[in-house]
Each structure stands twice: as C-alpha cells, then as structure tokens.
C-alpha positions, -999 to 999 in steps of 0.1 A, spaced: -280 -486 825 -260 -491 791 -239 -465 778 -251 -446 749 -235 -458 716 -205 -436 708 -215 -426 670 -195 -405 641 -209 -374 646 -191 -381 683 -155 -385 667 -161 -358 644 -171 -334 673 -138 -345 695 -119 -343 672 -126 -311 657 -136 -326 623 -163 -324 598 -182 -357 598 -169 -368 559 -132 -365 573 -143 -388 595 -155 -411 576 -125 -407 548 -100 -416 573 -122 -447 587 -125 -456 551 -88 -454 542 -95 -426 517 -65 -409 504 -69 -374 510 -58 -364 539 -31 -358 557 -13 -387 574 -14 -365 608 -49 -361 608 -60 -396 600 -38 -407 624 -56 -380 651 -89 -392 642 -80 -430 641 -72 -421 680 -97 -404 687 -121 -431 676 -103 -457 695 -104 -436 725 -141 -433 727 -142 -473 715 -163 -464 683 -175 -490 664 -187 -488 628 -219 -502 619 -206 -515 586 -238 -541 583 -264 -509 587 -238 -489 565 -245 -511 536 -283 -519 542 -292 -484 541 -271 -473 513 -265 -504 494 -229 -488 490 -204 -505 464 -182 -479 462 -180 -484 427 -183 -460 399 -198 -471 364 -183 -453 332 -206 -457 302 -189 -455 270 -195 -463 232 -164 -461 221 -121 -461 234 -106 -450 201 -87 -421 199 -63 -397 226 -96 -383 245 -109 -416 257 -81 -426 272 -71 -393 288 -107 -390 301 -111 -428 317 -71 -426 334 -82 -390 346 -116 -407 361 -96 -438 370 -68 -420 393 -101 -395 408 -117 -423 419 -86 -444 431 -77 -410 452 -113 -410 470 -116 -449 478 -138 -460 449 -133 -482 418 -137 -477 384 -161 -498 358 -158 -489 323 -192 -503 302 -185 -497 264 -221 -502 244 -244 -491 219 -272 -511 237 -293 -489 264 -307 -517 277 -277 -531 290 -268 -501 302 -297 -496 323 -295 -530 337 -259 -520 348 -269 -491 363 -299 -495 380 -292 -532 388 -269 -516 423 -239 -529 410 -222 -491 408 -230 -464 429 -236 -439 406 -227 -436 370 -209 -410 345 -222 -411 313 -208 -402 278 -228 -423 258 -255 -412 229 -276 -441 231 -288 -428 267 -317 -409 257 -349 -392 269 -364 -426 280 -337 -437 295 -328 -405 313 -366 -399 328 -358 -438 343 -326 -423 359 -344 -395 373 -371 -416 385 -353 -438 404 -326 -412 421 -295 -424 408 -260 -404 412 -255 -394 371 -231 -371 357 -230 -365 320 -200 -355 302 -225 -355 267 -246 -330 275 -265 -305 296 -289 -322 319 -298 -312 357 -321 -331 384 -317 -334 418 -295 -364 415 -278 -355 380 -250 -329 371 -232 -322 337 -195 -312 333 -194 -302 294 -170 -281 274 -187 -249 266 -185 -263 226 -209 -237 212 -183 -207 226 -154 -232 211 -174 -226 176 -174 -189 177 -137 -186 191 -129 -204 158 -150 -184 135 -136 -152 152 -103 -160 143 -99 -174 112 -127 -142 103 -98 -118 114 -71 -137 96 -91 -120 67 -106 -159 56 -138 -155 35 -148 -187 26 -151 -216 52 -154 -257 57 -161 -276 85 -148 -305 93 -175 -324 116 -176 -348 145 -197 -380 151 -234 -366 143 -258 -362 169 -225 -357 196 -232 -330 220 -197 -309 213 -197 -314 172 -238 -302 169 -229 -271 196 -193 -263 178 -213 -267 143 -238 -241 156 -212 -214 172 -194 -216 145 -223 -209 122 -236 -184 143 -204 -157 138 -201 -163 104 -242 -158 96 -232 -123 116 -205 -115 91 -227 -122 62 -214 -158 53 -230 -189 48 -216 -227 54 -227 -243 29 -241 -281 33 -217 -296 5 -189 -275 22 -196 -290 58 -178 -331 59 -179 -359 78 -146 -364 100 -167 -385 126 -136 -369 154 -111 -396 136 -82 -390 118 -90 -414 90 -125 -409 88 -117 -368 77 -88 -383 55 -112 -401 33 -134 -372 38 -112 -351 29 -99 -368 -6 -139 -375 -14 -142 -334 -14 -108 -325 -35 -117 -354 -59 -146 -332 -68 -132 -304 -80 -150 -279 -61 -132 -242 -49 -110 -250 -19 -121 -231 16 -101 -205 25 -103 -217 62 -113 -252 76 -128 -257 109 -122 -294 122 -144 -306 154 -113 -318 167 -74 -325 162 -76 -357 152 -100 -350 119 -75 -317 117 -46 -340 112 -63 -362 87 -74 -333 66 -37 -314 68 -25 -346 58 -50 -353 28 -40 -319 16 -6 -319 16 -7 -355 -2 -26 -335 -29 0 -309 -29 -20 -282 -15 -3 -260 12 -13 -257 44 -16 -231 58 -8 -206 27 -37 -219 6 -62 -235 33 -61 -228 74 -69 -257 90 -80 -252 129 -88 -278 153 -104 -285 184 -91 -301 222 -50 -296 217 -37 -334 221 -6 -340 218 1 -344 186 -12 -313 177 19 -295 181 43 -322 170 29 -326 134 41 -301 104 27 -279 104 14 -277 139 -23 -276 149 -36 -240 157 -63 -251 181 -86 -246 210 -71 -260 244 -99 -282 262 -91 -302 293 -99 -340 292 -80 -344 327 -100 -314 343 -136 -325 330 -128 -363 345 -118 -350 378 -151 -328 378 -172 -356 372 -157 -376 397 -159 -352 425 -198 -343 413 -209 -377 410 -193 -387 447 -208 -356 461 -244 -368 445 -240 -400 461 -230 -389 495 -259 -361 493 -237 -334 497 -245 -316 470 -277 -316 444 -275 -314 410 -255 -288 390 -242 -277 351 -206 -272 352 -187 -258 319 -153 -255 311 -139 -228 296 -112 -235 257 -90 -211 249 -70 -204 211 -38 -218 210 -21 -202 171 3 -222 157 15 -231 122 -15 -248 105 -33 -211 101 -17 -178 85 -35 -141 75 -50 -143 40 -30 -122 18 
C-alpha cells in the first residue's frame, strides 16, 4: 500500500509552525529568522516533502507579482510611496509593477488579464464601473485614493478630512480671521476631504471660504506659484492664514509671496500638508501636518498580500497626521 503524501500542514505540525511560515521559508521569503527556516527546511527534508508547484499555480494562477496603478510620478510622495511598496514587496517574495495611465481600460486589462496578483490602486480614473468589475471578479485591491471595502478590497487612506480641521484649529487659535486655501488636484480623495474639514471648523466659528479665495495648486509647487501670482495680480485683501493641500503647493505660494515682497509669516501664515523634506529646510520653514508615505505603502502591501493569501477580508485602515509648528505661521497680532 502507498504511503500517504507528506503535505504542508505535515511540516507545519512537526515543526511547530503555522502553515504560512511554512510556506515563507519554502518560498525563500525574507522574514524570518535564518534559524527557523533552516529548522523547517529540515524538517521538510526529513519527512521527504515535496511541493506541488504545478497544482500550486493551477489553482491559484499565482505570479507573485504586485501591480501599482498610478497617473502620475511627479513630485516627493510618489516616489516615497512606490520605494516604500517596492522594498514591502521585495521583503515578502513578490515583485513590483508600476502602470502609470489615465486610460481605465488599460488598466483593467492589466489587472484582470492575471498578469499581477492583486493590485494597489491610487489612480482617479478607476471609478464606479470599473470598481463593481473588480468586485465582481474577486480580485486582491487595495486603494490608497479612497475609502472602499468588499470582501477582496481594503483602503489604507490618511484621515484628510481630520488633517482639514487640525489646520483650521490652529491657524483659528493663532487668532487668523480671514482664510485661503490652497487646493490639490480636483476630484483627489485627500484635497476634496482636507477642503471639507477645513471648511467645516471654520463654518463652526462663523467664517466663510470664499470660492475666489479657494486656488488651484493641483499638489505642485509650480502649479500654486502661478496660482499664487494670478491671485495678488488682482488686487484683492490678502488672507490672514493660507491652508495649502500639501508642502509642495505651500512652498510655491511662500515663494510667490516673498517675490512680491509680502512677509511670510508676519503678514500671511502659510500651512501645509504631509512634512517632506523640504518642508523644514526652506525659509521660513513649513508649519505642517506630518503624514506617512513609508507607513501607508507598507500597509498596503501587507493588506493586499493578506487578500490574496485569504487571510484576511476586506478592511478601511486610516492613518493618523499630526501638527508639526514651525516658521511659516506666527499669532496675529
């Protein structure tokens, strides 16, 4: 009579293992320690297992590759974000496929077409349609855009609304009255929900942003320059405070005011958004909110893998910014 196959559940049980440890070390993953891969790499040979690599793939059509979807590269967060996701997915045995496009139906093809294994997805043009085929058809999606759960998607967002009304809050206790805003790309998950917090605290104290007072920055430095320029060449009252969606339209606007000889931040606060770098070595520096690009690529990374190895269902994870005062904001006198 022929012995039963040895299977992995076996060399998890003798070796006192869970099952995914297992199959880490088998698969070369980097996270574990080098004494216990090398324990279960004996164990297995002891009991003379054998993986079933050809069933493997037929049932899960693995590639071990991981799709990020992207519309644009410009700027410090995109390349924090896709080096964070990189090195994630490098540590846990998977590659990394960076799609940049404005076209869904590329995307889709990409996606759905088996070539990645599951997708993360900060990418506008991926709307309602699209996202009901996702669900439809099961695949591993974690969106870094928005807040969207299924059994088989997850979101790990900033919590850009709270971001809004952490800015409001301070520059309303520096004693500012009058406010601009400096936004983001329209229609982009963290500019519409930093737009609204921000709106929401100051309706509570009785102020109004007014439309002609709110400019387009689009997240780049150049983009709020121009912006910026376009507003003084007006004439209109200057803002006692400006909130900017991010650092880089912060930057832009500190520097089109200071060209114009208008102090910052004794005549206009300027506050921005995510702390990069360079938001403490300009003059003045950036009073801001601290994000984490590095944390919210790691989070992905470990949701979207868990998706795909079905240990874990869908979920909304948000991360937390906090106020980091600097030079660019000062008490009204």
């Amino acid at each position: 009579m022929a012995s039963r196959k040895v299977t992995i559940k076996d060399v998890a049980r003798e070796a006192g293992v869970s099952i995914s440890t297992v199959s880490n070390a088998l698969n070369g993953v980097d996270v574990l320690h080098p004494d216990t891969k090398q324990h279960i790499l004996e164990v297995a040979d002891r009991l003379h297992y054998i993986p079933n690599l050809n069933g493997r793939n037929l049932k899960s059509q693995a590639t071990k590759v991981i799709g990020l979807f992207l519309t644009s590269i410009k700027g410090p967060y995109y390349g924090v974000l896709a080096d964070s996701i990189y090195q994630s997915c490098k540590k846990n045995g998977y590659e990394l496929n960076i799609f940049i496009s404005d076209k869904a139906d590329n995307m889709m093809t990409n996606i759905l077409g088996k070539r990645i294994d599951g997708a993360i997805i900060l990418n506008e043009f991926v709307r309602e349609k699209e996202i009901g085929i996702l669900l439809e058809n099961e695949v591993p999606i974690v969106f870094i855009d928005r807040e969207q759960l299924g059994e088989n998607v997850s979101s790990v967002v900033f919590d850009s609304y709270h971001e809004g009304e952490l800015a409001a809050k301070y520059l309303l206790e520096l004693g500012h009255t009058t406010f601009g805003y400096m936004r983001g790309v329209e229609n982009n998950f963290d500019n519409s929900e930093r737009l609204r917090g921000f709106q929401n605290i100051l309706g509570k104290a009785g102020i109004t942003l007014q439309e002609d007072y709110i400019l387009n920055g689009a997240f780049e430095r150049e983009a709020a320059y121009n912006s910026m320029k376009d507003f003084l060449e007006l004439g209109k009252p200057l803002p006692e405070a400006i909130f900017a969606a991010n650092d880089e339209s912060a930057i832009g606007t500190i520097t089109a005011l200071m060209e114009e000889g208008i102090k910052v931040p004794e005549q206009v606060s300027i506050m921005g958004c995510d702390d990069i770098e360079a938001a403490q070595l300009i003059k003045p520096s950036i009073t801001t909110i601290r994000t984490s690009f590095e944390k919210q690529g790691i989070l992905a990374v470990n949701h979207l893998i868990a998706l795909i190895k079905g240990e874990e269902g869908g979920c909304i994870e948000v991360l937390h910014g906090r106020i980091i005062p600097r030079e660019s904001t000062c008490p009204r006198e």
